[in-house]
N, C-alpha and C positions, 0 to 999 in steps of 0.2 A: 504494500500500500504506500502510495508515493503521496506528500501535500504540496500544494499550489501555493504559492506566495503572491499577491499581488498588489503591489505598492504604489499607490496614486499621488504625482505630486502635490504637495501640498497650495499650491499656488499654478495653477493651470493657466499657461500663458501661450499665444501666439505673435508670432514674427509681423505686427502689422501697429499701424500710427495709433490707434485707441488704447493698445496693451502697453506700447512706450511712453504714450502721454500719460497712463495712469503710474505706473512705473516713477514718472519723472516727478509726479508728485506726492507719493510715498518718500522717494531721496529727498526733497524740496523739505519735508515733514522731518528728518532726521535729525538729531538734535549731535551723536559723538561724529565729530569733523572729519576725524581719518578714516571710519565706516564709508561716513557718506561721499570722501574723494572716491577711495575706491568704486564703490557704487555708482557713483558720475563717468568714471574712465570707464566701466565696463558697458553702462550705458549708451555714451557714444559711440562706441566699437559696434555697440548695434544696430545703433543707427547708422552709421555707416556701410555696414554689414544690408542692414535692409534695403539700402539706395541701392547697393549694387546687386540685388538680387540672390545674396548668398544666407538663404536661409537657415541651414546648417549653421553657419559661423554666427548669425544672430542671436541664433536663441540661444547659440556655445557661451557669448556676452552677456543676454540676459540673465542667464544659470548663476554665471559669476558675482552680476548685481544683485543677486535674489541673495544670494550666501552672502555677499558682505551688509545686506540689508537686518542678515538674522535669519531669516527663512529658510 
C-alpha cells in the first residue's frame, strides 16, 4: 500500500500584470527593509521575465519574492 502526498502552494500565483500588481503591494506593505529589497529584486526579475515572455523564469522570480516575503 503506497500514500499520495499532495502539497498545494500556499499562495497560488500566475505569470501575469494582476498577480504582480498584487504582489507589488504586499512588498509596498512590508515593514523589515532587507526582506522587502530582496522581494523588490526578485520582483523585477519578473517583471522583466514576463515582458519577455519567459514564463518559467517569472514565476522562478516570483517563488523567490514569495520566500523573502515569508510565505
Amino acid at each position: 500500500m503506497s500514500a499520495v502526498l499532495t502539497l498545494a502552494p500556499a499562495y497560488a500565483m500566475d505569470c501575469n500584470d494582476a498577480e504582480l500588481k498584487k504582489m507589488q503591494t504586499d512588498i509596498d506593505a512590508m515593514t523589515d527593509a532587507t526582506k522587502k529589497q530582496e522581494a523588490t529584486k526578485h520582483l523585477t526579475m519578473a517583471m522583466d521575465s514576463m515582458k519577455q515572455k519567459d514564463t518559467k523564469a517569472c514565476m522562478s522570480h516570483m517563488d523567490e519574492a514569495m520566500k523573502a516575503m515569508g510565505h
